[in-house]
N, C-alpha and C positions, 0 to 999 in steps of 0.2 A: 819350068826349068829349062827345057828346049829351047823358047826361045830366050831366052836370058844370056846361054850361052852362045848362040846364035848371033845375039848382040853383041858379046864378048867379041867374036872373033872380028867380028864388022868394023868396031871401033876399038880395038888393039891398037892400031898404028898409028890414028889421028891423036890418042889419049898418053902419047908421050911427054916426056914434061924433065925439061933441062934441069940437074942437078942447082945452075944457079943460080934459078927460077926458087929452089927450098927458102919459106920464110925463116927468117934466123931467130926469130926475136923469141923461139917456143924451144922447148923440147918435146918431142913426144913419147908419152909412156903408155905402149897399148896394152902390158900386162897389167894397170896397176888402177884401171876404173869398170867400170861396166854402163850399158847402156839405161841400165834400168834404176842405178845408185846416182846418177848425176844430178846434182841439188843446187839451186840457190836457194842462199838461208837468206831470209828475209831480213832487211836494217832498216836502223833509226835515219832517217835525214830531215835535214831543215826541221827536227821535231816530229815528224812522221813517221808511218810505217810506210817502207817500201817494199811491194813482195819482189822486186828486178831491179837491180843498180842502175834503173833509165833514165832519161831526164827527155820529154820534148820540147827542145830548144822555139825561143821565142821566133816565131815566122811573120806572120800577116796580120790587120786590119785593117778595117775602112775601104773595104772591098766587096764587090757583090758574092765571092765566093767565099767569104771568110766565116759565116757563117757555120758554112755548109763544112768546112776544113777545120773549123773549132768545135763544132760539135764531133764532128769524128773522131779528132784528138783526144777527147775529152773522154769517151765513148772507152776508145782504147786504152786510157791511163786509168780508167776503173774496173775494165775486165782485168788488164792484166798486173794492176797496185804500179802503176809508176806516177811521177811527176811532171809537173805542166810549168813552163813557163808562157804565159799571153803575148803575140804578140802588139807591135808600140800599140798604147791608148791612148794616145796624144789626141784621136781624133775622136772621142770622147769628153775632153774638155773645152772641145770648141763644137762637136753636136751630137748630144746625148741620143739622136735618133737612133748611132748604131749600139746601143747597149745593147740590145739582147747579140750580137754577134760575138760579143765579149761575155755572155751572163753563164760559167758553162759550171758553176759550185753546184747546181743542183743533178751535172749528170756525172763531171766527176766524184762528186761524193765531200763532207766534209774530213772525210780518215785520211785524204793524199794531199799532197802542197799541190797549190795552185798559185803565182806570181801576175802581179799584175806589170806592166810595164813601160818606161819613160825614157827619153833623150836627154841625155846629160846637159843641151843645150837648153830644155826647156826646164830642167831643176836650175841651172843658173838663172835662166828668166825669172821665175817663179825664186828665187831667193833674192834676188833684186828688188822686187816692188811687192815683196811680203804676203806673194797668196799661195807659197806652198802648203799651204791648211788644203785647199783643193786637192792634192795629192794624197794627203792621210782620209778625205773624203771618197776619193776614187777607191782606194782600198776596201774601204768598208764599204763602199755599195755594192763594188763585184763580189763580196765576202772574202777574198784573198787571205793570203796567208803574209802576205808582204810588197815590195817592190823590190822589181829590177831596175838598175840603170841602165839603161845602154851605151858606151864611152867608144863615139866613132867620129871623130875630129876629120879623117881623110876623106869619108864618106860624105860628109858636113861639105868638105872644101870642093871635090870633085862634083857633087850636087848641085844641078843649075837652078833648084830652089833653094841651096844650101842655107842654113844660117851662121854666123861666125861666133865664136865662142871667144868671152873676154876675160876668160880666166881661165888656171890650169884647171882638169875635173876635179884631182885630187882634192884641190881646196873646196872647191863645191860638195863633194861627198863628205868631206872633213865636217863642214858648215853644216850638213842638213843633218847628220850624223846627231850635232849637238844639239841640234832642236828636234827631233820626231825619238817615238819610241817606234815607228816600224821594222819590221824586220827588211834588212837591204838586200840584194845579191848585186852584186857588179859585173858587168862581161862589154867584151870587145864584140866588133859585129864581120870580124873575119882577118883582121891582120895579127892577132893576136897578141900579147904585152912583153914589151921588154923585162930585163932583170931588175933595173931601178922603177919600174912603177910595179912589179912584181912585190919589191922591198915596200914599198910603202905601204902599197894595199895589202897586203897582209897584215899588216900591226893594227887596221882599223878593226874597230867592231863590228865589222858584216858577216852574214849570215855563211855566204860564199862566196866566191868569187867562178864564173863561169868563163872558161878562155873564151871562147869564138875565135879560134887559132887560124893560123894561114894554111892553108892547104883545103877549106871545103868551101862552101857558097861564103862569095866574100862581097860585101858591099860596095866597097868602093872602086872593084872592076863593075860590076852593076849599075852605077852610078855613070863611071866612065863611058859605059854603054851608049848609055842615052846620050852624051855630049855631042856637039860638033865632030868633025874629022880631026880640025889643029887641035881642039882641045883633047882629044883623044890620044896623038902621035905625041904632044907635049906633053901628058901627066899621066901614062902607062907604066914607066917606069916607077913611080910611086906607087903604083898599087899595088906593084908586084915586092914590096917592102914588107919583113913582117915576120911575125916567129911562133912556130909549129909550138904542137901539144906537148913533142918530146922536148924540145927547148924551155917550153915551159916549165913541165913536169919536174923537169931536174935540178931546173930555176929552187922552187920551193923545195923538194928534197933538200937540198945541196943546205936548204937555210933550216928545215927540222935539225936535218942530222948535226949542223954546227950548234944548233943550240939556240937560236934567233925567237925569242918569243913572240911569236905569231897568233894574233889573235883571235883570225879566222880559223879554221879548222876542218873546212867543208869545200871541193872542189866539184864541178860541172865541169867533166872535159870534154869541151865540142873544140870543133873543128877539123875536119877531113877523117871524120870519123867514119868509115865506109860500109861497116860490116861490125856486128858483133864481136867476129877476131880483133879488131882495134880496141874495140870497147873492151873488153876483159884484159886486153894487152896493159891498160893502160892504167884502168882503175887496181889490178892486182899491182903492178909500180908504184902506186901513190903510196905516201908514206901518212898524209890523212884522209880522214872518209868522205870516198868520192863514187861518184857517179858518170854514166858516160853521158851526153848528150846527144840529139843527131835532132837535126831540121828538115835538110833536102832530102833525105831517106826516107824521113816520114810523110812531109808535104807530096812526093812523088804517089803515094796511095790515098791521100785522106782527100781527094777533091772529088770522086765519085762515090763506088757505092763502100759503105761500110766493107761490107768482109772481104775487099781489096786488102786496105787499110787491116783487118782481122789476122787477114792469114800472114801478112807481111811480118807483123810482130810475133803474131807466135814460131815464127820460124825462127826471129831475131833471139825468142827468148829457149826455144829449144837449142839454137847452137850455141850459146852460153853455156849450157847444160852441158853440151856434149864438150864444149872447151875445159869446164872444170873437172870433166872425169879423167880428161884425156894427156891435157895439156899442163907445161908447167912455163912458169918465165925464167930465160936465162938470164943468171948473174953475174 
């Protein structure tokens, strides 16, 4: 106790903190939870049980460490019941060498989703010259629960091995839609969707739709990366194009609350998700059952040792805990 307040006294002054610094987006109620009552009650998603409203957004393949970063993934969505999206498998149907990098059903478990997942340019390929059956194959060899698409047109364009896409997605996902029974999820890979592909995608029959909003690891600054200098200083300004979780968010509210029969029903919200606080912030707003997502938060621990990657989440999932005993969203 000595030195505790010792420490008090030490860091009093540095531990000041500007009134306009307060995040607004809570209230807090410190009479009205306890530390030892804070609960997440487990949900159904994508048909599953989930014991934590998490989602690990889709990251990497086809890499020497991806491995080693999917089984850890994997590892951690079974200790602590969340959900997996894989990252792209594209490089799976051109060399089945890296299958086990992607093979992770027997350590996630079959009780959680696990997605397997594709480039929207290569479901137009593949619905082109008629060997999307490959894809309902790729499903069933990972055991998956489904596919993701991935819908990144900018990412595509700014890409010096880019490929160009000859039709809108929508009509591709409309297309494959009416020929597979897989389960789909749709998501952007960092600039997240406007209101009119908002309106559309939702009236389809997918499973979810996952933003990949603007404001966290975005692709097509990634992409930019790599370019030339001129091509860098010319198509910056595009990347920096794009619309946040909350833009989103209120996107579809705005189309519940009107009444918009929407067929989807289930949201992934990644993008600049930074913290737990986001995550509760956001999925308590949703007005359907949603979950948070995060990639770079997680990819940041799962490339060495496990209980990096261990303790990160459970801190993730302890401050959840403490947010719903504590915290409420304002109206």
């Amino acid at each position: 106790m000595e030195q505790r307040k010792h420490d008090h006294i030490a860091l009093a002054f540095s531990s000041q903190i500007d009134a306009i610094q307060a995040d607004q987006r809570f209230t807090y109620e410190p009479l009205l939870g306890s530390h030892v009552k804070g609960q997440i009650k487990p949900m159904t998603f994508l048909g599953k049980k989930l014991r934590v409203p998490m989602w690990v957004s889709s990251m990497t393949g086809g890499t020497k460490l991806a491995r080693v970063i999917n089984t850890n993934l994997a590892r951690a969505c079974h200790e602590f019941g969340m959900g997996m999206g894989l990252g792209s498998c594209r490089i799976l149907l051109e060399n089945p060498e890296h299958f086990d990098d992607f093979n992770m059903r027997d350590i996630i478990g079959n009780e959680l989703p696990m997605y397997a997942n594709i480039g929207i340019v290569q479901l137009e390929e593949m619905l082109a010259d008629k060997s999307y059956s490959r894809l309902v194959e790729l499903v069933g060899k990972l055991r998956a629960d489904g596919l993701i698409i991935h819908v990144n047109p900018l990412q595509e364009w700014l890409q010096t091995e880019g490929d160009v896409l000859k039709h809108p997605p929508i009509e591709s996902i409309e297309e494959f839609l009416s020929l597979t029974d897989l389960k789909i999820i749709v998501k952007e890979v960092g600039q997240g969707m406007g209101p009119e592909s908002l309106r559309r995608l939702m009236k389809l029959p997918v499973e979810a739709v996952e933003f990949g909003a603007f404001g966290g690891t975005n692709f097509a600054q990634v992409e930019l990366a790599r370019c030339d200098p001129q091509k860098q200083e010319l198509y910056r300004p595009l990347a920096m194009v794009g619309h946040t979780a909350d833009e989103m968010l209120n996107v579809i509210n705005v189309l519940e609350r009107d009444g918009n029969p929407l067929a989807c029903r289930q949201l992934i919200i990644s993008g600049g998700i930074r913290s737990f606080l986001d995550g509760y912030y956001y999925i308590s707003k949703s007005s359907l059952t949603s979950v948070f997502g995060q990639a770079s938060g997680f990819l940041r621990f799962a490339r060495g040792e496990y209980s990096d990657l261990q303790r990160f989440v459970n801190e993730q999932v302890n401050g959840l805990k403490l947010a719903g005993a504590f915290l409420r969203i304002k109206t």
